[in-house]
C-alpha positions as CSV (number, residue, x, y, z in Angstrom):
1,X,-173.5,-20.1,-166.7
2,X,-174.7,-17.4,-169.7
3,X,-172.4,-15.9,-172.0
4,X,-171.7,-13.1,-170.4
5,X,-170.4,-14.0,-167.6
6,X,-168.2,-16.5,-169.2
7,X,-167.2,-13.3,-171.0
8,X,-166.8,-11.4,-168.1
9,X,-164.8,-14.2,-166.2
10,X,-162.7,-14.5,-169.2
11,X,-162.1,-10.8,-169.5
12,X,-160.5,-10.8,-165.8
13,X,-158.5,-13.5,-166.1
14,X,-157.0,-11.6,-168.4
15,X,-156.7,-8.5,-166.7
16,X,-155.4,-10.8,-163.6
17,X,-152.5,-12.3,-166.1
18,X,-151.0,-9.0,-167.1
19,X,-150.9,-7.7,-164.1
20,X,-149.2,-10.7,-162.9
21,X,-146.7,-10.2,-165.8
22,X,-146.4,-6.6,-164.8
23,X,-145.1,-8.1,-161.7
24,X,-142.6,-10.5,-162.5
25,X,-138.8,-9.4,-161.7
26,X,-137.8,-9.4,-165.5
27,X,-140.7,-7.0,-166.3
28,X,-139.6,-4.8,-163.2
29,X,-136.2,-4.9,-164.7
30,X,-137.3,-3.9,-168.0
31,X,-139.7,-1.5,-167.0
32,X,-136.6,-0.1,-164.8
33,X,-134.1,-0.2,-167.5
34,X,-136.6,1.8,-169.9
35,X,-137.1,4.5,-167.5
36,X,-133.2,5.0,-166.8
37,X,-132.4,5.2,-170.8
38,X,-135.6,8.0,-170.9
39,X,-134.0,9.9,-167.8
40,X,-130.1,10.0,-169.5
41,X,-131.8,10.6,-172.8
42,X,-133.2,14.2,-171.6
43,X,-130.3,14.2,-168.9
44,X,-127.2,14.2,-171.2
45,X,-127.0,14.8,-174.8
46,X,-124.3,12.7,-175.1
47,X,-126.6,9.3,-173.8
48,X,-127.3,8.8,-177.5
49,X,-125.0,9.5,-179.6
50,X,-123.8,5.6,-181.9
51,X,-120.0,6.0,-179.7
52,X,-121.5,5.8,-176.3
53,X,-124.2,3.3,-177.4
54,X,-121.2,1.1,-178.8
55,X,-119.4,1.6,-175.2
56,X,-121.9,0.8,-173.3
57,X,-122.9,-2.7,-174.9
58,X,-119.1,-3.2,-174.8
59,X,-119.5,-2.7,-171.0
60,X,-122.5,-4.4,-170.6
61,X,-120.6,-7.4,-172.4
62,X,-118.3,-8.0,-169.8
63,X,-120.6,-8.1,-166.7
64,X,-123.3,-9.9,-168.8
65,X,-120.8,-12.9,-169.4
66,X,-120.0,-12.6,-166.3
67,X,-123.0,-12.6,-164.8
68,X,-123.8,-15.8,-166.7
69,X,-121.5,-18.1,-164.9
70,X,-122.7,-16.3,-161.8
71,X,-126.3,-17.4,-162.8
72,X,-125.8,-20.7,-162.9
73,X,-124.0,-21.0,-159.3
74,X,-126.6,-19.1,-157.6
75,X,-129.5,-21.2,-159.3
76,X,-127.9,-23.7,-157.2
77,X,-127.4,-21.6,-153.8
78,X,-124.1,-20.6,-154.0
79,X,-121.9,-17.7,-154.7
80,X,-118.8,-17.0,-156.5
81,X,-116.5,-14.3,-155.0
82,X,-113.6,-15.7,-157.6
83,X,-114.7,-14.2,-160.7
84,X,-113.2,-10.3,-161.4
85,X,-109.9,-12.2,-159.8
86,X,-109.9,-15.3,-162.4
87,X,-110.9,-12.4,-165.1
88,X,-107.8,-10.9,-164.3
89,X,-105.6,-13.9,-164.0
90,X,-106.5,-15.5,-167.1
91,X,-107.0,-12.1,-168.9
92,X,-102.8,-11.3,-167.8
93,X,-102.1,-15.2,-169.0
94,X,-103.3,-14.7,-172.4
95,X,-101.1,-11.2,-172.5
96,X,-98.3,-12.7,-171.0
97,X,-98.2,-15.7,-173.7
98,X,-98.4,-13.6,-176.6
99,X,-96.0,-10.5,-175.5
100,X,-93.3,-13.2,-173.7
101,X,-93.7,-16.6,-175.4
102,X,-94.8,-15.3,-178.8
103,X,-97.6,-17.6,-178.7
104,X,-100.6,-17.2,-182.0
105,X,-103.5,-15.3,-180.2
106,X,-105.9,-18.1,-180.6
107,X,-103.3,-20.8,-178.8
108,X,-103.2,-18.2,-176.0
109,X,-107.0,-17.9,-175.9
110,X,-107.7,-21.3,-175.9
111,X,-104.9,-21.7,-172.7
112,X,-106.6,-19.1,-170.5
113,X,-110.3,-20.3,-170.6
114,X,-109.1,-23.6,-170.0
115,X,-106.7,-21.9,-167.1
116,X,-110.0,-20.5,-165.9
117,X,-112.0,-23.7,-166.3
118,X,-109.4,-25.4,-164.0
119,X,-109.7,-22.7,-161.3
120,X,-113.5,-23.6,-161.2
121,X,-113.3,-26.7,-161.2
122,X,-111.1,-26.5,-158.1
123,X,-113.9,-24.1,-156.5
124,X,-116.5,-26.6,-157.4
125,X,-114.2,-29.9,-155.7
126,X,-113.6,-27.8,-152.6
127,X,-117.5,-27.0,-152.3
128,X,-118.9,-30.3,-153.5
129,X,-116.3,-33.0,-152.0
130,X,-114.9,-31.1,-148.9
131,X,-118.1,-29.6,-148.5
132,X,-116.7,-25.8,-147.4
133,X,-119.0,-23.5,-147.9
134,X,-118.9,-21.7,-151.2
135,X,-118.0,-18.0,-150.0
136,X,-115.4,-19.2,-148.2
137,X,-113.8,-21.5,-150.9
138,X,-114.1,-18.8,-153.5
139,X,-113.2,-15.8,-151.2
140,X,-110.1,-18.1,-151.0
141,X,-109.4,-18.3,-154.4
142,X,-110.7,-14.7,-155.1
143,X,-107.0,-14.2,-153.0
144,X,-105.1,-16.7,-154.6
145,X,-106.4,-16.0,-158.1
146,X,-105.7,-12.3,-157.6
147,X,-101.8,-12.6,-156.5
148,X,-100.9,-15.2,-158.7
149,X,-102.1,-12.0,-161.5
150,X,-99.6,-9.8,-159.5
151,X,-96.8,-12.3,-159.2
152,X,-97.3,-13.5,-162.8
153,X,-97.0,-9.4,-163.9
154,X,-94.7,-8.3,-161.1
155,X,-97.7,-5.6,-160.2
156,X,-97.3,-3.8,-163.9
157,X,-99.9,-4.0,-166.6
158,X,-98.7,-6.1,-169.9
159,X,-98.8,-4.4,-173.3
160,X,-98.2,-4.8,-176.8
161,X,-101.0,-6.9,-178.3
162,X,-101.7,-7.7,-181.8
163,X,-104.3,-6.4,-183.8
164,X,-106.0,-9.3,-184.0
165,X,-106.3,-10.0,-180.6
166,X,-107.5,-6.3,-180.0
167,X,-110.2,-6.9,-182.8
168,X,-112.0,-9.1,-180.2
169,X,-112.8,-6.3,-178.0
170,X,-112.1,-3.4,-180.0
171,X,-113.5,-4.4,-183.8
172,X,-117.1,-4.5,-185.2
173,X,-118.8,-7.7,-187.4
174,X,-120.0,-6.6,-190.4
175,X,-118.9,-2.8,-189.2
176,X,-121.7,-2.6,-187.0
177,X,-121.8,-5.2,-184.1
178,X,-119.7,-4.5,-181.6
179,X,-117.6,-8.1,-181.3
180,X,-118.0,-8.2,-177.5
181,X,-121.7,-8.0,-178.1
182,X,-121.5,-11.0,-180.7
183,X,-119.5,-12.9,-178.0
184,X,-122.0,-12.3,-175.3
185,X,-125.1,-13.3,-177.5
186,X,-123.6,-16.3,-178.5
187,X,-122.6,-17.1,-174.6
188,X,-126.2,-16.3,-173.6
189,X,-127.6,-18.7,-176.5
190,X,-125.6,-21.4,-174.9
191,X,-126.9,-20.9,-171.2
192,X,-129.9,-20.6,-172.5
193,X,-129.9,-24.2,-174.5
194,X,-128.3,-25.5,-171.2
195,X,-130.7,-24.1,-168.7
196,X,-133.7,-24.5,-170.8
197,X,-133.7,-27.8,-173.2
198,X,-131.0,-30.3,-171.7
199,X,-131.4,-32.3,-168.3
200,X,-128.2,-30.9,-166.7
201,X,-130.7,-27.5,-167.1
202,X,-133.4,-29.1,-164.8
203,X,-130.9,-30.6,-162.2
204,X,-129.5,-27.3,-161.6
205,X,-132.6,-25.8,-161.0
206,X,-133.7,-28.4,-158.8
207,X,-130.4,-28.3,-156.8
208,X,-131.8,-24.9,-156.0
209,X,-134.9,-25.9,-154.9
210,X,-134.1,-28.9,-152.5
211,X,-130.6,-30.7,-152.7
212,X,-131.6,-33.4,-151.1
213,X,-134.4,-34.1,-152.3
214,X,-132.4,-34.1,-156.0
215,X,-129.9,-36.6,-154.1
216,X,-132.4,-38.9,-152.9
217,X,-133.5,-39.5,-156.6
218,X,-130.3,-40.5,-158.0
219,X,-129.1,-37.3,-159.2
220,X,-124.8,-36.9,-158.8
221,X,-125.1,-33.8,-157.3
222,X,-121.5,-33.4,-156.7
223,X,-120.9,-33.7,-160.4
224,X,-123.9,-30.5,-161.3
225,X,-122.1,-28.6,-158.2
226,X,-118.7,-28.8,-160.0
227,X,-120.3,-28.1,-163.2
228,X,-121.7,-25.1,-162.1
229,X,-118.5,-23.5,-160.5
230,X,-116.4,-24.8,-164.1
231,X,-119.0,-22.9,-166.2
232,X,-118.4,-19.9,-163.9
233,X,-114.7,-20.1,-164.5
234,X,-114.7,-20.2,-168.3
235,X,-117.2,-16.9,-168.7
236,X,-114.4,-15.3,-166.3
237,X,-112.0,-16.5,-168.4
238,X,-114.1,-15.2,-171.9
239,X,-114.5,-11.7,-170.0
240,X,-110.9,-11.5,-168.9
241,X,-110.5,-11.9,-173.2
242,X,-112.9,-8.7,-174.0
243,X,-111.2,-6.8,-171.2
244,X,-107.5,-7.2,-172.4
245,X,-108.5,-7.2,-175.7
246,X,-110.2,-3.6,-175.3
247,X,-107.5,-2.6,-173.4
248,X,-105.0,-4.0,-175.2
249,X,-103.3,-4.5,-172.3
250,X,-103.2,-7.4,-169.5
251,X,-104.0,-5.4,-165.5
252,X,-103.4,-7.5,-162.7
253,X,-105.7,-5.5,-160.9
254,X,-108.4,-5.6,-163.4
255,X,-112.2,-6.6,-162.4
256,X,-112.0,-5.7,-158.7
257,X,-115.4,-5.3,-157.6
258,X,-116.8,-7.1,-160.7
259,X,-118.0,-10.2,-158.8
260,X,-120.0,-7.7,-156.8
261,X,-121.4,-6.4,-160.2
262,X,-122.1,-9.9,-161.9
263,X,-124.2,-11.2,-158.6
264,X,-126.4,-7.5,-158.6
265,X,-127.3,-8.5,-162.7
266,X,-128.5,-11.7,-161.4
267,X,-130.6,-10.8,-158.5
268,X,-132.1,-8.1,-160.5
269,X,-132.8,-10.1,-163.4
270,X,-135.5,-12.2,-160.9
271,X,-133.0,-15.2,-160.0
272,X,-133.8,-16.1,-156.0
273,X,-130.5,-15.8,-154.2
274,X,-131.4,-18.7,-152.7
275,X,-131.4,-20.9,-155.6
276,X,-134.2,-22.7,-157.3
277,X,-136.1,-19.8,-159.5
278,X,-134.6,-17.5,-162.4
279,X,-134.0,-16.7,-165.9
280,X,-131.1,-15.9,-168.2
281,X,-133.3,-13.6,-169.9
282,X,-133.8,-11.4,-166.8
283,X,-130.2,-11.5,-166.1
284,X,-129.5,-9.9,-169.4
285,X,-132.0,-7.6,-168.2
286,X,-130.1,-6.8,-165.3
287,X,-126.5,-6.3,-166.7
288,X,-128.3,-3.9,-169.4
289,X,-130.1,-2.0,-166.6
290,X,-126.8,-1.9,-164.3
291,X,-124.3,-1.0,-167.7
292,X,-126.7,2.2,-168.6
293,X,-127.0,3.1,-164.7
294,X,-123.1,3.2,-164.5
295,X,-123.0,5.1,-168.0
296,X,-125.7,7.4,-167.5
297,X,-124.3,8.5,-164.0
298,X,-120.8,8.9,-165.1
299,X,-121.7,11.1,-168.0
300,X,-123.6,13.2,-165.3
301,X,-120.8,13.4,-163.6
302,X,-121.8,12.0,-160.8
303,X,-118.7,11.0,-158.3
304,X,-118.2,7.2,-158.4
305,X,-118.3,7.0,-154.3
306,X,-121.9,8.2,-155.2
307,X,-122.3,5.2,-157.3
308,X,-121.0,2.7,-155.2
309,X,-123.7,3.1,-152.4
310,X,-126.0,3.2,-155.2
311,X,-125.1,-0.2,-156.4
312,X,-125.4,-1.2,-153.1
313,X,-128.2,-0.3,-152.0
314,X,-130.1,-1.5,-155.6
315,X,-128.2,-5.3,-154.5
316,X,-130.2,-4.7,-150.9
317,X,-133.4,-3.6,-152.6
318,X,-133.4,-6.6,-155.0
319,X,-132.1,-9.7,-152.3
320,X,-135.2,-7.8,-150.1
321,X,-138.2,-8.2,-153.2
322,X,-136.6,-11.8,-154.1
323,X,-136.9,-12.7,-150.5
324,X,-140.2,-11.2,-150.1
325,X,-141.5,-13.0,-153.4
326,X,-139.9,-16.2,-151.6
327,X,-142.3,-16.0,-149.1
328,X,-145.3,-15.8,-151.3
């Protein structure tokens, strides 16, 4: 073969790779997410401006931790309807402690992610051990986690949080990062060392792509499964903490519809519903894409029943191309 058409081979496998990069979920997320911050840009004059920017990523922050825990329970083919409820729970808890018990804001912290923890680590032994399957189990808890919030509150918000507490979702480090941001970064560095570089990361994966086949080698599946559903329970637990520390308040009825949210970051960030195939980098992606839609619409005005369908048909539209790229 001559030189040039080792040149000429060369040259199209080139062509061939960014194309196939063009076609990669995360790409098509970015791509997307691009497009949608042009539109609002020339839409709305108000897209821009530092205050909006700073509320969005604050937004974004929530769903993105969120979606995080929700990552690594649908690498392994499940689902997690538990998560805006345990938000709210534990969010109320740490509230409660401070307002009632006069507890130091970083005791009551540290008591509602372990509180959240616990709740998924119940989900996980229900799912793993008793085998129910996961919708059901954390549909289930979704309930329970929800009016224990309302009982714990009596059905009224909490209020009267101290300024350090509210710095967590209200203050800025260094007077420019927004500390929700900080707090999301850091959560996504640690998925991404877990997913990535340790052997827990691989097992999960591989859960994903054949269960039993992972059993078969040795593998305490039961153990990963649990693991999986804990993890989810702490970054409810950590969003719960931006939310009532924004708010400086704790709502028992806060994060309804957010495990909806969460799961539409991760589908549309490229992770296969069906377990086995994804990236923490596309979910990022996805919560970004899904933070400005929400943002971008609202300052348009647009009615929020509008929205709704919206979101759900973008969840249909990305289960359909993850299900489609299954098949290839």
């Amino acid at each position: 073969m001559n030189d040039v058409n080792v040149q000429k081979l060369s040259y199209q496998s080139k062509v061939f790779n960014v194309k196939e990069t063009f076609k990669t979920p995360e790409m098509l997320t970015l791509l997307g997410f691009l497009v949608l911050c042009a539109f609002f840009s020339f839409s709305t004059t108000q897209f821009l401006t530092g205050e909006n920017i700073s509320n969005i990523v604050r937004q974004v922050s929530i769903n993105g931790i969120l979606a995080v825990g929700m990552t690594f329970v649908i690498l392994t083919g499940g689902i997690d309807l538990s998560v805006g409820s345990v938000m709210a729970f534990t969010g109320t808890i740490m509230v409660g402690m401070m307002i009632n018990m006069g507890m130091p804001p970083i005791a009551a912290v540290l008591i509602g992610i372990v509180l959240g923890a616990v709740l998924g680590y119940i989900n996980g032994l229900f799912i793993a051990h008793a085998r129910i399957p996961a919708i059901i189990v954390t549909l289930a808890m979704m309930e329970v986690a929800r009016g224990a919030a309302l009982l714990y509150t009596g059905g009224y918000p909490l209020s009267g949080v101290s300024k350090s507490y509210a710095f967590i979702g209200r203050g800025y480090l260094f007077g420019v990062i927004p500390m929700p941001a900080v707090i999301m970064i850091l959560v996504f560095i640690a998925a991404y060392i877990i997913l990535n570089h340790l052997p827990i990361g691989r097992y999960i994966y591989a859960i994903g792509g054949n269960e039993e086949a992972v059993r078969l080698s040795g593998v305490k599946v039961k153990k990963i499964k649990i693991f999986v559903y804990l993890v989810s329970g702490i970054t409810a637990a950590i969003s719960g903490l931006i939310m009532t520390s924004r708010l400086s308040s704790g709502q028992p009825m806060a994060g309804e519809g957010y495990e909806l949210d969460a799961i539409a970051a991760v589908v549309l960030g490229g992770t296969s519903i069906a377990g086995g195939r994804g990236h923490i980098f596309g979910t990022i992606l996805g919560a970004l894409l899904l933070g400005v839609l929400s943002n971008g619409l609202n300052l348009m005005g647009v009615s929020p029943y509008v929205q709704r369908v919206l979101k759900g048909a973008i969840i249909v539209a990305a289960i359909y191309y993850s299900s489609f790229r299954q098949k290839d």
